[in-house]
Steps between C-alpha positions, in 0.01 A plus 500: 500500500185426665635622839566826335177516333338460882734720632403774219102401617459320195310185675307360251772514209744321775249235573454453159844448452538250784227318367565444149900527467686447810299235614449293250889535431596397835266196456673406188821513639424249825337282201784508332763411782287375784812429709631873479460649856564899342204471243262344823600739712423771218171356417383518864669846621311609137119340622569684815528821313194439288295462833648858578414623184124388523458581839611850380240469228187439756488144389497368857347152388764422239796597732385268738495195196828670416648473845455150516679414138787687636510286840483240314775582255679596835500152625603323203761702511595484853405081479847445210774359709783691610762400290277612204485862661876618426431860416321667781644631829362354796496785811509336865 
């Protein structure tokens, strides 16, 4: 929904929504199951979106705080061992 809101030019109501709903949900959801490589990988492809959304927004300074969550929840995701990481194609 908050893609479409973006797409429609609706900025601020999408980064709103990525703040205080999708984020926080995709938070609870590694908290809940820290083991589960689909909600990690959510969590971080969703930071990576909020530092789109706030770079859209002007908020240059934030993005930048926001671009290093979402390395961060990158890695962590990246750093769970292979046999954990069932679900995903890998291209070569």
């Amino acid at each position: 929904m908050a893609d479409a809101m973006a797409g429609l030019g609706r900025t601020e109501e999408a980064l709103s929504l990525m703040q205080n709903r999708v984020l926080p949900s995709s938070r609870s959801l590694v908290q809940e199951n820290p083991q589960d490589s689909r909600s990690r990988r959510d969590l971080a492809v969703t930071m990576t979106e909020l530092t789109e959304y706030l770079l859209a927004a002007g908020q240059a300074s934030a993005a930048v705080a926001s671009a290093a969550d979402a390395r961060q929840a990158c890695s962590r995701w990246a750093a769970m061992s292979d046999d954990v990481i069932t679900d995903y194609r890998r291209s070569t």
